[in-house]
TORLUMBA-622458 format. One line per field, with one value per residue (C-alpha): residue number from 1; y, z, x. Coordinates in nm, 3 decimals. Layout:
REM residues N
num NUM / ...
y Y / ...
z Z / ...
x X / ...
REM end
This chain:
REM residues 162
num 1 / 2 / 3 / 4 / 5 / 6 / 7 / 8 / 9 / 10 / 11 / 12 / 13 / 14 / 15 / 16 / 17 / 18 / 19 / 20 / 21 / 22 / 23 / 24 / 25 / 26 / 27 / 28 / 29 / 30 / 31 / 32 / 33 / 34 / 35 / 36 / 37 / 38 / 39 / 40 / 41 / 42 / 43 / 44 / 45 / 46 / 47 / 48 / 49 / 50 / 51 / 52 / 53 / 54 / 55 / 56 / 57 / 58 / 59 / 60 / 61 / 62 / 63 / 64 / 65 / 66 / 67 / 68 / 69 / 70 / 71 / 72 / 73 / 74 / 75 / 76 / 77 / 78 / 79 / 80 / 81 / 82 / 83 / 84 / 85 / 86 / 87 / 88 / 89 / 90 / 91 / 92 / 93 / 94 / 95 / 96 / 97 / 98 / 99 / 100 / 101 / 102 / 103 / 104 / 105 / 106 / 107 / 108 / 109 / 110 / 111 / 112 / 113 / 114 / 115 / 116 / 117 / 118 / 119 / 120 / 121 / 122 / 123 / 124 / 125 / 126 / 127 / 128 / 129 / 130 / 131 / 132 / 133 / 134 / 135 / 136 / 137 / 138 / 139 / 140 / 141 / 142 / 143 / 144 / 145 / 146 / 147 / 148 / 149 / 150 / 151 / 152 / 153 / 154 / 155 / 156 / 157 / 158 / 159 / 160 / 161 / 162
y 4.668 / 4.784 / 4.470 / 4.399 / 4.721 / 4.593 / 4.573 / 4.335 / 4.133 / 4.165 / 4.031 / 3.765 / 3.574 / 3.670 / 3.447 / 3.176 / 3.212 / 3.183 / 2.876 / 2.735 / 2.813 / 2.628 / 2.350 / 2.215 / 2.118 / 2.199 / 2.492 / 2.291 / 2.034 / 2.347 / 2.512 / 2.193 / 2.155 / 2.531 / 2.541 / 2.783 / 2.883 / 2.794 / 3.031 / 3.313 / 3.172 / 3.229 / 3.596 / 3.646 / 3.491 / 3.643 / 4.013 / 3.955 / 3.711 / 3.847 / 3.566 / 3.531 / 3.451 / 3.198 / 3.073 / 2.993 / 2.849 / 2.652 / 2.517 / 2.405 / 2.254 / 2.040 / 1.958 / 1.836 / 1.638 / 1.476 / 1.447 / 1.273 / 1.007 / 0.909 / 0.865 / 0.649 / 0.388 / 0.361 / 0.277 / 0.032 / -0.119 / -0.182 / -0.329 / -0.548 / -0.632 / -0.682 / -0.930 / -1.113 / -1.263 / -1.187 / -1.324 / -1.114 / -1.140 / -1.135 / -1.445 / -1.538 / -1.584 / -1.683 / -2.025 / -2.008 / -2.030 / -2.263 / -2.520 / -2.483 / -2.525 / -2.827 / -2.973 / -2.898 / -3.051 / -3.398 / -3.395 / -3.378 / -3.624 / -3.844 / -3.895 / -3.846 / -3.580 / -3.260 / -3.415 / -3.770 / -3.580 / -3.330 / -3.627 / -3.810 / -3.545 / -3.390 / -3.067 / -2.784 / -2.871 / -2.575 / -2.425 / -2.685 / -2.613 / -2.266 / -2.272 / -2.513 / -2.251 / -1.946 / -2.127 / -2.245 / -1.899 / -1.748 / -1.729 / -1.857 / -2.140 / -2.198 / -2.334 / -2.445 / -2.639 / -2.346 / -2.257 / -2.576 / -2.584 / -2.618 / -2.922 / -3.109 / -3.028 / -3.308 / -3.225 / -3.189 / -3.241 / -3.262 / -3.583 / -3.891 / -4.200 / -4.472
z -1.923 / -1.850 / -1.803 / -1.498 / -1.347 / -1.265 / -0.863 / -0.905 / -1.157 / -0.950 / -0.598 / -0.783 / -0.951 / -0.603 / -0.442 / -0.683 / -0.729 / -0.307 / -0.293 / -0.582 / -0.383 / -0.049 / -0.273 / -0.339 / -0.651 / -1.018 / -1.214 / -1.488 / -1.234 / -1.022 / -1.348 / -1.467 / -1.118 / -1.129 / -1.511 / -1.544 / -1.848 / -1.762 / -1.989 / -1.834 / -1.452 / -1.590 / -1.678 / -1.376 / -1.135 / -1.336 / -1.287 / -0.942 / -0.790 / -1.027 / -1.265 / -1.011 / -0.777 / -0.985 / -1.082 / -0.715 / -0.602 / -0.926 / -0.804 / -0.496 / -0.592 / -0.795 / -0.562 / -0.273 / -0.568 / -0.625 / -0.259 / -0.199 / -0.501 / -0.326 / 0.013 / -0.176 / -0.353 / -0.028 / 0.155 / -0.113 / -0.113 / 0.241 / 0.228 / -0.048 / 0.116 / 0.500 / 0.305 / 0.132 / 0.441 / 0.782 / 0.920 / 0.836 / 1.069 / 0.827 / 0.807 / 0.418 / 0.477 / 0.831 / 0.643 / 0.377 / 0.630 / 0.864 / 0.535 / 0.464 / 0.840 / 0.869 / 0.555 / 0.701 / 0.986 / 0.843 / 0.622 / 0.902 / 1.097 / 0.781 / 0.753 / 0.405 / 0.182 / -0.009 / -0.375 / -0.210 / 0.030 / -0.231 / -0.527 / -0.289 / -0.232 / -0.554 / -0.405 / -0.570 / -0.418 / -0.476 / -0.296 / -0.024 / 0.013 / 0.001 / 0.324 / 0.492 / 0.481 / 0.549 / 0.829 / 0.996 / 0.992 / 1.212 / 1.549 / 1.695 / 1.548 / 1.403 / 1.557 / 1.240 / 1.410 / 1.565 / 1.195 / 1.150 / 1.117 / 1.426 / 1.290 / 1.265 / 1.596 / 1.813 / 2.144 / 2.442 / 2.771 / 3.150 / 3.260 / 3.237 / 3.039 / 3.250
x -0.424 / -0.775 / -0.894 / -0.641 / -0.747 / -1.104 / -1.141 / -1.417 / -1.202 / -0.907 / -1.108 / -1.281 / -0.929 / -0.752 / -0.994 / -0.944 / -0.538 / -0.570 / -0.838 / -0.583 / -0.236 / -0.472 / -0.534 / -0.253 / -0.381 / -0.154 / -0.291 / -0.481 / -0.646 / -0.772 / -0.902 / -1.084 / -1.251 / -1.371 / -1.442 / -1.164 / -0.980 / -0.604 / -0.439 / -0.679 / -0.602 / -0.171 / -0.239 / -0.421 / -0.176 / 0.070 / -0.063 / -0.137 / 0.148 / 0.399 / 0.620 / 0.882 / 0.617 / 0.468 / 0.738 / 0.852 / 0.484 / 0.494 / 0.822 / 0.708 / 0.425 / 0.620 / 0.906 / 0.581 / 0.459 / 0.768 / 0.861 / 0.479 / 0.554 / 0.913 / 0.685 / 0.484 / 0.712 / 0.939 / 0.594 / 0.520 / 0.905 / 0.851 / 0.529 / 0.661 / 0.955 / 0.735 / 0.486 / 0.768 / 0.883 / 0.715 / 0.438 / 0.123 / -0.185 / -0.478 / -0.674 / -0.560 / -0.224 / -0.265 / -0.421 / -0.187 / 0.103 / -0.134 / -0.120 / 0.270 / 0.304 / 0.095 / 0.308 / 0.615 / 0.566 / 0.436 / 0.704 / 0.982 / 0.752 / 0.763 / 1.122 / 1.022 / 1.279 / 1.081 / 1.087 / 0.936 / 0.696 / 0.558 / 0.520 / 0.317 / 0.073 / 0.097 / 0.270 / 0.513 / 0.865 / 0.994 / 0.696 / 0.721 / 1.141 / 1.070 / 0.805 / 1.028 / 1.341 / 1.080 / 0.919 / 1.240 / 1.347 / 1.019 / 1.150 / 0.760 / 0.619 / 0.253 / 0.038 / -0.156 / -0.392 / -0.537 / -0.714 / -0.890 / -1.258 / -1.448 / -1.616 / -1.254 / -1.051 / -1.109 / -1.319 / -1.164 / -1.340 / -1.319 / -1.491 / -1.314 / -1.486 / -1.569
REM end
């Protein structure tokens, strides 16, 4: 008991059970970062929080850790579930929708049914059925002209030819 009754002892692990509590870190990741003993850091907490205070803090911890993890896999369902089926604005599946689109669109031009259309140009048909239903869905069409190459939209001018 001696060794508990060290001020300097006492004021340096106060510091460190505080910086952990702040952390918000568990006890054995704090002790790793700080070169800690862990079963030293208990008995310390222990003597200075008291067990039923440790216990409760340890409790918390836990419980924010576990609330943090739900956070996280109902922000990934959504994003899984938003990407699935909307209409995302960065540029690779702007051209990946621009090319569905463009197929799509010959297709119903064509006359032509999916299993005819996609054996022609050597196209899933599943993948091709699966756009068409996704794309007639979108209330706003796309314009997949708009992500052509500069170099093969046709130029468009004021004057007339003579």
């Amino acid at each position: 008991m001696r060794h508990f009754e060290n001020t300097a002892r006492q004021s340096w692990w106060r510091v460190h059970v505080e910086a952990w509590r702040e952390s918000g870190l568990d006890r054995t990741n704090y002790c790793r970062q700080h070169g800690l003993w862990k079963c030293t850091f208990d008995r310390w907490l222990n003597y200075l929080a008291g067990q039923d205070a440790a216990r409760k803090h340890a409790e918390y911890q836990a419980e924010l850790r576990r609330e943090k993890c739900r956070e996280a896999q109902e922000k990934r369902r959504k994003r899984r579930a938003r990407l699935r089926f909307s209409v995302s604005t960065d540029a690779p599946n702007r051209a990946l929708q621009a090319f569905w689109s463009m197929h799509v669109e010959a297709m119903n031009w064509s006359g032509m049914g999916v299993r005819e259309y996609a054996a022609a140009l050597q196209l899933s048909p599943t993948s091709l059925r699966k756009w068409r239903d996704r794309l007639d869905e979108v209330e706003e069409a796309i314009d997949w002209r708009a992500h052509l190459h500069p170099s093969s939209r046709p130029v468009a001018g004021t004057t007339l030819a003579d």
